[in-house]
C-alpha positions in Angstrom: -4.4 -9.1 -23.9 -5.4 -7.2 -20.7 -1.5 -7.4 -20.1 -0.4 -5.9 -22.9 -2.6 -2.8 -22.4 -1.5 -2.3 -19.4 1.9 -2.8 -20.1 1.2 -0.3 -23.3 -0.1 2.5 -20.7 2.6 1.9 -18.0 5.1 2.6 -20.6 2.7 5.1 -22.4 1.8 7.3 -19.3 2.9 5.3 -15.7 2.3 7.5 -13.4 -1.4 7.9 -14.6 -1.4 4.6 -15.3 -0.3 3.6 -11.8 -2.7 5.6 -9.8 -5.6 4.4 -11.8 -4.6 0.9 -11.3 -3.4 1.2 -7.5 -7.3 3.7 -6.9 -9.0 0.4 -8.8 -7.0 -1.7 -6.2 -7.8 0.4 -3.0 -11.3 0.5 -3.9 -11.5 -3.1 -4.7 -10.1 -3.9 -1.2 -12.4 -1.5 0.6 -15.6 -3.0 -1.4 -14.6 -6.4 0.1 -13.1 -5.3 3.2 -16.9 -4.2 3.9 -18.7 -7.3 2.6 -16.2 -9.2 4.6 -16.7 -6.9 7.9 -20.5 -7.4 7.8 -21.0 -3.5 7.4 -24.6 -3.4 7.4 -25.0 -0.4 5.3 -22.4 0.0 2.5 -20.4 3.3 3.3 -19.8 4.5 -0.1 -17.4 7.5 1.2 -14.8 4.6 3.2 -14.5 3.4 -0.3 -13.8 7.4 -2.2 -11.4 7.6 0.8 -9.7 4.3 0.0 -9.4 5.2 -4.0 -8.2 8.6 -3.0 -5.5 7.1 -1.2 -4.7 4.9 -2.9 -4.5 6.9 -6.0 -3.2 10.2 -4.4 -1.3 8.9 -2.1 -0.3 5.4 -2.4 0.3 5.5 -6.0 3.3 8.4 -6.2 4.7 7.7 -3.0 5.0 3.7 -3.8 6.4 4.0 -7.6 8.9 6.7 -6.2 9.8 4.2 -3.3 10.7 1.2 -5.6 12.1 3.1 -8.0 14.8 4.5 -4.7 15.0 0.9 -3.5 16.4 -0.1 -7.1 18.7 2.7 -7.7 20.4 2.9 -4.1 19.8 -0.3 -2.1 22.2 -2.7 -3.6 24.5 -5.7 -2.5 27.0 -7.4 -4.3 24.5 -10.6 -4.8 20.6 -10.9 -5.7 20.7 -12.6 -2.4 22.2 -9.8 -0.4 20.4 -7.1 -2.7 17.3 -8.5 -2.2 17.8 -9.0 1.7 18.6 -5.3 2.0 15.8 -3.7 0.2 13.5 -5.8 2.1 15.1 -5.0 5.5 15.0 -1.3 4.2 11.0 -1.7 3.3 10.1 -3.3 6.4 12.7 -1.1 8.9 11.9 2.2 7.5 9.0 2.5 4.6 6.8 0.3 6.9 6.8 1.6 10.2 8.0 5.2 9.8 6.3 6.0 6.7 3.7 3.7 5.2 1.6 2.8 8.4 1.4 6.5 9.7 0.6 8.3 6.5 -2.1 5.6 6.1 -3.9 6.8 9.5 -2.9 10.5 9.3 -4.3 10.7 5.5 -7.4 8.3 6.4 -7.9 10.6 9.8 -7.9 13.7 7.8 -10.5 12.7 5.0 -12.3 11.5 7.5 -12.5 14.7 9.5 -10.8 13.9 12.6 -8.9 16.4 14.4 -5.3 15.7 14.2 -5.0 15.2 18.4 -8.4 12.5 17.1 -5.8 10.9 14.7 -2.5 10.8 16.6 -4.3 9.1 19.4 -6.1 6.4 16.9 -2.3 6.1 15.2 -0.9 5.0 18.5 -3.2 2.8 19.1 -3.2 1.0 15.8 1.0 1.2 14.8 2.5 -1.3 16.6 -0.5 -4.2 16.2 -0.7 -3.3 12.6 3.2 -2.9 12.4 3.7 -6.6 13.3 0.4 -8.0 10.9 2.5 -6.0 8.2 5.5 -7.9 9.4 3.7 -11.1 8.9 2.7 -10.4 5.3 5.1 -8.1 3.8 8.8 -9.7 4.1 8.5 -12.5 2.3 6.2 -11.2 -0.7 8.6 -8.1 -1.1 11.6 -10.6 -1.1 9.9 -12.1 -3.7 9.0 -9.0 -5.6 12.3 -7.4 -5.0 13.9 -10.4 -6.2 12.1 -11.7 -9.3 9.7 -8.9 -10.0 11.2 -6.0 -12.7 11.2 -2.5 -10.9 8.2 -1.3 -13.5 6.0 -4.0 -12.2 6.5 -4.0 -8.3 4.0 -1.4 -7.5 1.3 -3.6 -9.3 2.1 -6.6 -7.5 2.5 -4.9 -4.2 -1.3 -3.8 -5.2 -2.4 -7.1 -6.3 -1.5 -8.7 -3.0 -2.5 -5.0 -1.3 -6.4 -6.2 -2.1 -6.4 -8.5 1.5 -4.0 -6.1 2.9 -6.0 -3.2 2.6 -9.3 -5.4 4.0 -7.2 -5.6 6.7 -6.3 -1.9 7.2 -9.3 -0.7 6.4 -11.3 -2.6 9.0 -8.5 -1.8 11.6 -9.2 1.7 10.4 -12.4 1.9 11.0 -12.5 0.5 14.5 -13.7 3.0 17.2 
């Protein structure tokens, strides 16, 4: 039932539909990222931040990038398709996309001067480059390969609930 509602909206309205779905997501991973982390006090902003993101940012940038994956990545097998999006994913999206517009969006709605934020995203890239590496290859080969374009995003969001614990703790480091 919850399924075909959703299903119903994506079709309905999916941009909406995503960034409601991928802002519950963020927020979701935030709220446990901070149970998880042992925050003594609960910071109710980290978590508007996180659903902001995710929602504003995450949302539009993520649908538009699976949508590119499927139209222009292709191989002349599943197999070889599949290999190259994810290659493409984790070579490009990943490290020269996804991970800095993370820290440079999180800095700013934070406050941080930018100098604040380039100097936190050079400290964080390449650690949380290779933790993406050890996630993200082998669930995007499976979404790439068995998951319909119209349903990626909310997988990638499903399994985006630890990752963004993750993230959001290593954001929140000093």
């Amino acid at each position: 039932m919850l399924f075909q509602l959703y299903n119903r909206m994506l079709v309905r309205r999916p941009y909406a539909t995503n960034a409601v779905t991928t802002a519950f997501l963020f927020g979701a991973g935030d709220v446990l990222a901070q149970k998880v982390g042992g925050s003594k006090d609960y910071d109710f902003s980290r978590t508007a931040r996180a659903v902001i993101y995710g929602g504003v940012v995450f949302a539009p940038l993520g649908d538009q990038w699976y949508k590119f994956l499927a139209r222009t990545v292709i191989g002349k097998t599943n197999v070889t398709q599949t290999a190259a999006r994810v290659v493409v994913d984790q070579g490009v999206f990943a490290p020269f996309i996804g991970i800095p517009l993370y820290y440079l969006a999180m800095g700013l709605m934070e406050g941080r001067s930018v100098e604040d934020t380039q100097q936190k995203l050079s400290r964080n890239w390449w650690p949380t480059l290779v933790s993406n590496w050890s996630v993200w290859p082998i669930f995007q080969a499976v979404n790439f390969a068995f998951v319909p374009v119209a349903y990626r995003l909310m997988a990638v969001n499903v399994v985006s609930i630890g990752w963004n614990c993750f993230l959001l703790m290593k954001n929140a480091e000093s």
